[in-house]
PyMOL CGO cylinders between C-alpha atoms (Angstrom):
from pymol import cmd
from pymol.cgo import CYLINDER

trace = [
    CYLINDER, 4.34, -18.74, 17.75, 6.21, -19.86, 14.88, 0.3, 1, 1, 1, 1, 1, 1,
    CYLINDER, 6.21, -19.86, 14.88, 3.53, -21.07, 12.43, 0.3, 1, 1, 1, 1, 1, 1,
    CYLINDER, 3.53, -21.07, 12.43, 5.62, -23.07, 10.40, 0.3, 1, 1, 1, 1, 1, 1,
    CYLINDER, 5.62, -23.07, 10.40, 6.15, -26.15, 12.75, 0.3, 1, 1, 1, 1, 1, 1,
    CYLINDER, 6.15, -26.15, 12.75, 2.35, -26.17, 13.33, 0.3, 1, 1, 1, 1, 1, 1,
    CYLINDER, 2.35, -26.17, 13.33, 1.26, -30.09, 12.06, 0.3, 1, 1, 1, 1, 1, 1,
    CYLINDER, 1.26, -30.09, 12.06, -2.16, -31.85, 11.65, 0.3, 1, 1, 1, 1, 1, 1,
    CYLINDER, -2.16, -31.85, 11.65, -5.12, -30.06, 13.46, 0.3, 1, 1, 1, 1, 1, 1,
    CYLINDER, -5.12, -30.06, 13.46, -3.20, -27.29, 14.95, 0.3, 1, 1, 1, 1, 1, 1,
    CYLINDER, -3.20, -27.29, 14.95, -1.83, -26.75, 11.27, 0.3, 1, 1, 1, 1, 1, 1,
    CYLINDER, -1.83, -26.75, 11.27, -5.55, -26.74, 10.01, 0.3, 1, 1, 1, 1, 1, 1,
    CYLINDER, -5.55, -26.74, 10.01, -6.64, -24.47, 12.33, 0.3, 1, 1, 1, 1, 1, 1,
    CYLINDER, -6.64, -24.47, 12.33, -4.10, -21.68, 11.87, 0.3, 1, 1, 1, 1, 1, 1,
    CYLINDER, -4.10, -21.68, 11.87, -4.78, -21.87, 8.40, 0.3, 1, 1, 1, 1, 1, 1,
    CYLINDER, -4.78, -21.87, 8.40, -8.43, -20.87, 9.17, 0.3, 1, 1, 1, 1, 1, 1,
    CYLINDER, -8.43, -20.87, 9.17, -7.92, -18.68, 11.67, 0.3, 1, 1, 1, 1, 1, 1,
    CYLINDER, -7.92, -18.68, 11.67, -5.42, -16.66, 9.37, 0.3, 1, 1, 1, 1, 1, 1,
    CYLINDER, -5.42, -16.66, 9.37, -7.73, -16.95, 6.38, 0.3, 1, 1, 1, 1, 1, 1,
    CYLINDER, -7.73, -16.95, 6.38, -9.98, -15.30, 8.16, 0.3, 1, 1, 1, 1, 1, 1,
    CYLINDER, -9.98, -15.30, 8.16, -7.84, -12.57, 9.84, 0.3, 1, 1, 1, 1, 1, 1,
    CYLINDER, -7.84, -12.57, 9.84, -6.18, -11.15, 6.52, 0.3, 1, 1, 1, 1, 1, 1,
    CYLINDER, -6.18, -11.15, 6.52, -9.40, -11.24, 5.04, 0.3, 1, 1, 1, 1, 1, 1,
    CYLINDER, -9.40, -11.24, 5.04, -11.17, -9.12, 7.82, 0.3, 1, 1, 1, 1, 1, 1,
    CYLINDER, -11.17, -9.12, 7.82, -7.99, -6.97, 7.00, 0.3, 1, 1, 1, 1, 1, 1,
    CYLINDER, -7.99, -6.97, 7.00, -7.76, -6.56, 3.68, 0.3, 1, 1, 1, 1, 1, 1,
    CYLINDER, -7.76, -6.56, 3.68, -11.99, -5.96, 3.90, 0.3, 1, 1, 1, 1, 1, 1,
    CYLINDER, -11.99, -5.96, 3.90, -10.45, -2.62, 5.73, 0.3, 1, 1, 1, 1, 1, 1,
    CYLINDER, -10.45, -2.62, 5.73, -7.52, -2.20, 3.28, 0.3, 1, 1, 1, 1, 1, 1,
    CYLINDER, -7.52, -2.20, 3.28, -4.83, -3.33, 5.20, 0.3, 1, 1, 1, 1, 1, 1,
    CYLINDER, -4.83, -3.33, 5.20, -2.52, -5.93, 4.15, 0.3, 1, 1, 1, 1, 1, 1,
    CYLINDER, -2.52, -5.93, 4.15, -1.30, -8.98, 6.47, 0.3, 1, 1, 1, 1, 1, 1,
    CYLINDER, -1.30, -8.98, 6.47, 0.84, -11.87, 5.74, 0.3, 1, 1, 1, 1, 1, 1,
    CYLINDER, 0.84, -11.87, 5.74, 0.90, -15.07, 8.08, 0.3, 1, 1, 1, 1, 1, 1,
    CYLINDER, 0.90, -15.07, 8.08, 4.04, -14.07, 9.87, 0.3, 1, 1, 1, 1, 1, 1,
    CYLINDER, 4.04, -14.07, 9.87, 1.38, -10.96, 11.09, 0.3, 1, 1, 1, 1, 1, 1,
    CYLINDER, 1.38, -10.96, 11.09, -0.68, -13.11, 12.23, 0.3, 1, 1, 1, 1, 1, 1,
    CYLINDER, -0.68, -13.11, 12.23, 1.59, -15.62, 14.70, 0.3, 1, 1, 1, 1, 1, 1,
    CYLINDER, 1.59, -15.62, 14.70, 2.29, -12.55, 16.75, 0.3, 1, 1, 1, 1, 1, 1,
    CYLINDER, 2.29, -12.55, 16.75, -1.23, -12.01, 17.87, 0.3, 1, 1, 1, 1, 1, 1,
    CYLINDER, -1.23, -12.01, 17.87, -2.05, -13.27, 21.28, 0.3, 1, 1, 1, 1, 1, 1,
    CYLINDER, -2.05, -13.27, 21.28, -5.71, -13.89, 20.11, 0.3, 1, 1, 1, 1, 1, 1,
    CYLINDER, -5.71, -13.89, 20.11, -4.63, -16.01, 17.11, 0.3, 1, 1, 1, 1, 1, 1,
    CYLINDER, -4.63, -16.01, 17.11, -2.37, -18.18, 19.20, 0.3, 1, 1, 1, 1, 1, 1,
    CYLINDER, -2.37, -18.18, 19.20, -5.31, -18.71, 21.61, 0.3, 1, 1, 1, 1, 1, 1,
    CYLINDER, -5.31, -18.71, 21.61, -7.60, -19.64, 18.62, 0.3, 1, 1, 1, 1, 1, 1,
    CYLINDER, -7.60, -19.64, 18.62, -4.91, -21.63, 17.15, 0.3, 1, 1, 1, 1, 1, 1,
    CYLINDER, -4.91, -21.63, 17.15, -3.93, -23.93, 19.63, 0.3, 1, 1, 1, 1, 1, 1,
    CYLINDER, -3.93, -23.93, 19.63, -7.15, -24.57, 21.64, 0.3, 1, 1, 1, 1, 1, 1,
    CYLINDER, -7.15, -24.57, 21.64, -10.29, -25.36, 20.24, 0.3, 1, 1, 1, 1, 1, 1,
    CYLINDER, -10.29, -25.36, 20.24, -12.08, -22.04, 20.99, 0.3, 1, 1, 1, 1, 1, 1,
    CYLINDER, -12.08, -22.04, 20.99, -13.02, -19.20, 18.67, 0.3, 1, 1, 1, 1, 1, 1,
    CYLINDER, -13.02, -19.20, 18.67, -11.29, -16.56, 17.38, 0.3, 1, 1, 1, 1, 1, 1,
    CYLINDER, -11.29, -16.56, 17.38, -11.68, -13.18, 19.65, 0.3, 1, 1, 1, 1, 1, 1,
    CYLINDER, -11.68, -13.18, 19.65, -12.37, -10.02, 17.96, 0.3, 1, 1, 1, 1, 1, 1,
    CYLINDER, -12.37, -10.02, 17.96, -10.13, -8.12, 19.78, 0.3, 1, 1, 1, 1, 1, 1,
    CYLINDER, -10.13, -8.12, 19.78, -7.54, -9.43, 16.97, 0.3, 1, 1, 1, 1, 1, 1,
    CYLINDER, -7.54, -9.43, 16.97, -7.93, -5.88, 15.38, 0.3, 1, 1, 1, 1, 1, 1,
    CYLINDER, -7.93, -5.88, 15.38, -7.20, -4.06, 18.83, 0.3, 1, 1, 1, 1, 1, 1,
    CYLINDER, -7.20, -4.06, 18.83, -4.14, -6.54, 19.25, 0.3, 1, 1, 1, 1, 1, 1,
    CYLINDER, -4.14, -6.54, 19.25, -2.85, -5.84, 15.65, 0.3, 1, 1, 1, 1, 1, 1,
    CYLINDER, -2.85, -5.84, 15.65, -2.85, -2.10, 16.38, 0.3, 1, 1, 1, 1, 1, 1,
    CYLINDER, -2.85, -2.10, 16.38, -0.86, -2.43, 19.62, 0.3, 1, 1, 1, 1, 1, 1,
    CYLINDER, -0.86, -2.43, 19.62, 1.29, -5.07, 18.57, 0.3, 1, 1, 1, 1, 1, 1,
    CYLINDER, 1.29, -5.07, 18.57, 1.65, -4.61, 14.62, 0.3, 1, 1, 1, 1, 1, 1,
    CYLINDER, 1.65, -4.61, 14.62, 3.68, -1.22, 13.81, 0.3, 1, 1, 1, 1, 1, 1,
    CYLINDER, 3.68, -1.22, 13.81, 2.61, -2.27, 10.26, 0.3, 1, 1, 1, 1, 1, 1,
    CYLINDER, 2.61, -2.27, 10.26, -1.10, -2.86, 10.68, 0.3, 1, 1, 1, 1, 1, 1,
    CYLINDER, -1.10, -2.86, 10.68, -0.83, 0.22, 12.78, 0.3, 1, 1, 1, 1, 1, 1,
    CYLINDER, -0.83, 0.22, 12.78, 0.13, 2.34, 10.49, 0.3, 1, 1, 1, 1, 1, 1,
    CYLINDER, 0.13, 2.34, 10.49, -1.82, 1.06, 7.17, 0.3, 1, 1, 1, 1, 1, 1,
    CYLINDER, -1.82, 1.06, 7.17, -4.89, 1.40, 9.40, 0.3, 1, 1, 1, 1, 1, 1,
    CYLINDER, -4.89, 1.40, 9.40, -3.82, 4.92, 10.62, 0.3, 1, 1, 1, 1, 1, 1,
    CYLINDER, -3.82, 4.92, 10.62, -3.41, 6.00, 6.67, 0.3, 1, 1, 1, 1, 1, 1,
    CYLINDER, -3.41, 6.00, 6.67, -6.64, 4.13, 6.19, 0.3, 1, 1, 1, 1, 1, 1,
    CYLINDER, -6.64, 4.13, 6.19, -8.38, 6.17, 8.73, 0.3, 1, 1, 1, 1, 1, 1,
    CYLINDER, -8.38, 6.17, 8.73, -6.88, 9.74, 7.55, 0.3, 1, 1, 1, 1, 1, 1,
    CYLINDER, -6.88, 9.74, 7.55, -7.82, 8.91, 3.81, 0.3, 1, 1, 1, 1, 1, 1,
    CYLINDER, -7.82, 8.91, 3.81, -11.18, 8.22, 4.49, 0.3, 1, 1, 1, 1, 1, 1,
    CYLINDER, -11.18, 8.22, 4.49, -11.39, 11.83, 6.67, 0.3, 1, 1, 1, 1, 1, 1,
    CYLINDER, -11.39, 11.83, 6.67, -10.03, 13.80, 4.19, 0.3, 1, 1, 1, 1, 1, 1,
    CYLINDER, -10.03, 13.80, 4.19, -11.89, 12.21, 1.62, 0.3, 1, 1, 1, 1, 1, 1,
    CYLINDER, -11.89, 12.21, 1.62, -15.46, 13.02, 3.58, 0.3, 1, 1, 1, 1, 1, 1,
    CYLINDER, -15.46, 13.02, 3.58, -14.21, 16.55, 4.16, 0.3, 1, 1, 1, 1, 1, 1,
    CYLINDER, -14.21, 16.55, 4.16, -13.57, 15.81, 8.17, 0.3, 1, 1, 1, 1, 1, 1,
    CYLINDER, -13.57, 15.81, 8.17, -13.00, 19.43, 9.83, 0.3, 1, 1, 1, 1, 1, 1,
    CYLINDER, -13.00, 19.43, 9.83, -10.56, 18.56, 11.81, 0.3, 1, 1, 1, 1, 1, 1,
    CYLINDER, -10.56, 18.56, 11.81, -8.24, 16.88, 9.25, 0.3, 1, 1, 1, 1, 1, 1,
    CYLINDER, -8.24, 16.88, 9.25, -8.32, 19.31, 6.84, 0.3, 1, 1, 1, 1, 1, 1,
    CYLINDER, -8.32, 19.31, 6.84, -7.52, 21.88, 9.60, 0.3, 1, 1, 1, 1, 1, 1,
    CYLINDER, -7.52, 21.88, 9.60, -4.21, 19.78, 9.99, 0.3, 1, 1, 1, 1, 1, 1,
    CYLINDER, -4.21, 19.78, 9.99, -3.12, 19.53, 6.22, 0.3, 1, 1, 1, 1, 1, 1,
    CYLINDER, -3.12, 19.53, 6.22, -3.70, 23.34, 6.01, 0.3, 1, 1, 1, 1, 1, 1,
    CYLINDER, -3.70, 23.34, 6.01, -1.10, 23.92, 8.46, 0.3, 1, 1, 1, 1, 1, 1,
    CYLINDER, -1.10, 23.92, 8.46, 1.50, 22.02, 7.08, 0.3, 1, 1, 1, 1, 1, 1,
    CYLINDER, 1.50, 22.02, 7.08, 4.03, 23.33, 4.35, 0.3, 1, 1, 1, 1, 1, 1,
    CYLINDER, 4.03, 23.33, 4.35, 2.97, 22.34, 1.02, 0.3, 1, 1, 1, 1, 1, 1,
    CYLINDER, 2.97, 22.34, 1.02, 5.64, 20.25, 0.38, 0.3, 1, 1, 1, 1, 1, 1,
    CYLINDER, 5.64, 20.25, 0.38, 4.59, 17.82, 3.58, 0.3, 1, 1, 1, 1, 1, 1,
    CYLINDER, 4.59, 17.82, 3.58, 1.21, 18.40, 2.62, 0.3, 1, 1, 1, 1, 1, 1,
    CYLINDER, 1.21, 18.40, 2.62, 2.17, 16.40, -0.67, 0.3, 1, 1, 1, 1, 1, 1,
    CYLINDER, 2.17, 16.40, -0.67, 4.24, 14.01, 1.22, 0.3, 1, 1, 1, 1, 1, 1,
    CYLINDER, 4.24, 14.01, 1.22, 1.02, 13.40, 3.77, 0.3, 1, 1, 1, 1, 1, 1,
    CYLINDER, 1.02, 13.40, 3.77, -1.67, 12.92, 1.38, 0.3, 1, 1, 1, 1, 1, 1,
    CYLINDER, -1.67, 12.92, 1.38, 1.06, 10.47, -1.17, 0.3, 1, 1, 1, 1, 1, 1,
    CYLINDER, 1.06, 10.47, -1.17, 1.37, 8.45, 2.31, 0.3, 1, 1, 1, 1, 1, 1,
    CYLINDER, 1.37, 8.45, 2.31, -2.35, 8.58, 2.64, 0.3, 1, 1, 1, 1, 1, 1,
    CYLINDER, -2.35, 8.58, 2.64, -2.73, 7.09, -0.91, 0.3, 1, 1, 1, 1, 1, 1,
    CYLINDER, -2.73, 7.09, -0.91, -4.71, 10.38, -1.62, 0.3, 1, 1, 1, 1, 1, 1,
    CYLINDER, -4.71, 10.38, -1.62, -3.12, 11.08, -5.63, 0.3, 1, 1, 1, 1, 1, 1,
    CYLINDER, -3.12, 11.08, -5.63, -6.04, 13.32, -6.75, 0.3, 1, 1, 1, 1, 1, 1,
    CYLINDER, -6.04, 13.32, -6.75, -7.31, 10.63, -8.78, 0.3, 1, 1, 1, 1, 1, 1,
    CYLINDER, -7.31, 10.63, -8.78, -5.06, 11.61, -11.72, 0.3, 1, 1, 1, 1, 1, 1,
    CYLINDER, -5.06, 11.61, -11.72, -3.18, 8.78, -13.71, 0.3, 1, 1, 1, 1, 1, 1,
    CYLINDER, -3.18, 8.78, -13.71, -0.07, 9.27, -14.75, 0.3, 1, 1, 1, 1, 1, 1,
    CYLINDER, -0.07, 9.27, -14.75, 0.49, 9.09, -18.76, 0.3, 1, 1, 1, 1, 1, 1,
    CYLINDER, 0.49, 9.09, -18.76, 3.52, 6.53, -19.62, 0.3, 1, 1, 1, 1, 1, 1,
    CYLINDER, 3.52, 6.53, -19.62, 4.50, 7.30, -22.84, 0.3, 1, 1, 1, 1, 1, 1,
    CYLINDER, 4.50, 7.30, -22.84, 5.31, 3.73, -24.81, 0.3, 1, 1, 1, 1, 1, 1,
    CYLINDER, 5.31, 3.73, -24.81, 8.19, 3.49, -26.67, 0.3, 1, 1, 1, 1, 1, 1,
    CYLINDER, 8.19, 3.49, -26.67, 7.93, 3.45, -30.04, 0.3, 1, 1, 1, 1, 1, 1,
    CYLINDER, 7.93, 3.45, -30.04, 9.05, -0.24, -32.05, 0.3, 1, 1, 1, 1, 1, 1,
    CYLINDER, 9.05, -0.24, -32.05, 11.81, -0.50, -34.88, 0.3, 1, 1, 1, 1, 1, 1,
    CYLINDER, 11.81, -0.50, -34.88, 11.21, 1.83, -37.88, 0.3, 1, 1, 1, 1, 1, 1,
    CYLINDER, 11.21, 1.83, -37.88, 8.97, 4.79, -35.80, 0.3, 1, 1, 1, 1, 1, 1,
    CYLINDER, 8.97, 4.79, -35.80, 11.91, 4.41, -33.22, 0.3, 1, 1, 1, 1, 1, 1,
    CYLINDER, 11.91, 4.41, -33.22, 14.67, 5.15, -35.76, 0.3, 1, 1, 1, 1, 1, 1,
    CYLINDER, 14.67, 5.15, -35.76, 12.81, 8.25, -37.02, 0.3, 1, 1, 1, 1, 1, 1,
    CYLINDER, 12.81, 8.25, -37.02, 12.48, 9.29, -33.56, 0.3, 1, 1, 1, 1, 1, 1,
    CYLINDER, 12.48, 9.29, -33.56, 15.74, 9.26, -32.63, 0.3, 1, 1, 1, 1, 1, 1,
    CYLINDER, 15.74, 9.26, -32.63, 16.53, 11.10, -35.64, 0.3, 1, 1, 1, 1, 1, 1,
    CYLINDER, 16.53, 11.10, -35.64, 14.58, 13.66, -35.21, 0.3, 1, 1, 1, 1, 1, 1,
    CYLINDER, 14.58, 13.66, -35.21, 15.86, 14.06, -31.43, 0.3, 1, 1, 1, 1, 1, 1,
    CYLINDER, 15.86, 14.06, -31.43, 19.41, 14.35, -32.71, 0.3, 1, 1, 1, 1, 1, 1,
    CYLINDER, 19.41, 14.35, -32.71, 18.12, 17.49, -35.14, 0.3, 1, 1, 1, 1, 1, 1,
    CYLINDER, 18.12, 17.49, -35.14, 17.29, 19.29, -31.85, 0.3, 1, 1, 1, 1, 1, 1,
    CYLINDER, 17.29, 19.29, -31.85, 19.71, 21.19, -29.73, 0.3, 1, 1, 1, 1, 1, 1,
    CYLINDER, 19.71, 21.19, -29.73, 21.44, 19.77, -26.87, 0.3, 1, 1, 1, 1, 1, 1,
    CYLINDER, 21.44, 19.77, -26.87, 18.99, 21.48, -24.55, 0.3, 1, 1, 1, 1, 1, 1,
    CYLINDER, 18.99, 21.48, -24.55, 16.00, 20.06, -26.12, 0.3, 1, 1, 1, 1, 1, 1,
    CYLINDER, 16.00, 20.06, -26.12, 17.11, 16.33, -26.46, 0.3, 1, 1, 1, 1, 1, 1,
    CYLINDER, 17.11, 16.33, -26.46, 16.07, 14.75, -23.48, 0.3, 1, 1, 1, 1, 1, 1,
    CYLINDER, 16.07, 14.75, -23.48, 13.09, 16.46, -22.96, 0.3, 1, 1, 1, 1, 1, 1,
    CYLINDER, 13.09, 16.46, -22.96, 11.96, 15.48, -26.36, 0.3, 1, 1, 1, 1, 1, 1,
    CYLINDER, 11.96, 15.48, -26.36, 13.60, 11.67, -25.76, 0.3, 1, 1, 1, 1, 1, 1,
    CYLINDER, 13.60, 11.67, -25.76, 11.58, 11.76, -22.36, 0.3, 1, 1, 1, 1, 1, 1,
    CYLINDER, 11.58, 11.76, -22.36, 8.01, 13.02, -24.65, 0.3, 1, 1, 1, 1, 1, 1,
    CYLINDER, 8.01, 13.02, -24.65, 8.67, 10.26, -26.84, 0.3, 1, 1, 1, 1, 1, 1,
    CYLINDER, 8.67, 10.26, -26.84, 9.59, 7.36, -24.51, 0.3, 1, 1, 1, 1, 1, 1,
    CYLINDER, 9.59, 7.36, -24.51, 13.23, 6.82, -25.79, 0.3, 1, 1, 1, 1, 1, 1,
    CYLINDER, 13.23, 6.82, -25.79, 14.79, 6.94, -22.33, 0.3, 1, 1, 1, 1, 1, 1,
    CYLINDER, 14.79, 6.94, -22.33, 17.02, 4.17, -20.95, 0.3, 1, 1, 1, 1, 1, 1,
]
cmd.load_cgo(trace, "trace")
């Protein structure tokens, strides 16, 4: 269904019927946009006649949505390895440590460790600093740019 020509009522009730769809989602952490939402079967049927929305939206998204599908798969794996599930943890122990890392970044698992920007420093401090790189030898320059935030 292409949501965009929708007018008057029909208009109206897509925009409820949406609202309430990526809201459900996002409840669940997964993220849905209109366009998402035309493609469901259950949506249409909400949409266009005067009856409620079915909650097998959710099983339509994952069958029909390779997005929603997937968010909701990571979803589902954080929230395992997070409560210590058996079964998941027996999988990321078999994997290489390398895909390990790549598993748990796609899982949104990051250890709970923030990442220190350094700033950059501002006019005088910044002259001074780049002085003081140049005293360094060649090998030491950009890491000691990088420490001090002078990099392009």
């Amino acid at each position: 269904m292409d949501h965009t020509t929708l007018t008057g009522r029909d208009a109206a009730r897509f925009e409820a019927v949406s609202t309430k769809i990526i809201s459900d989602a996002r409840r669940d952490g997964i993220a849905m946009t209109e366009s998402m939402v035309a493609r469901l079967p259950s949506a249409v049927v909400a949409t266009l006649t005067e009856s409620a929305l079915s909650e097998a939206w959710a099983k339509e998204a994952r069958d029909l949505l390779p997005e929603y599908a997937e968010q909701a798969e990571r979803n589902e794996l954080r929230a395992k390895l997070e409560s210590g599930d058996e079964e998941a943890l027996d999988q990321f122990a078999g994997l290489s440590p390398q895909r390990r890392i790549s598993a748990a970044r796609a899982a949104g698992l990051d250890g709970g460790r923030k990442v220190k920007t350094p700033t950059a420093p501002e006019g005088d401090e910044k002259v001074r600093a780049l002085r003081h790189v140049m005293t360094l030898p060649a090998s030491a320059r950009i890491a000691a740019a990088r420490k001090l935030g002078l990099t392009l």
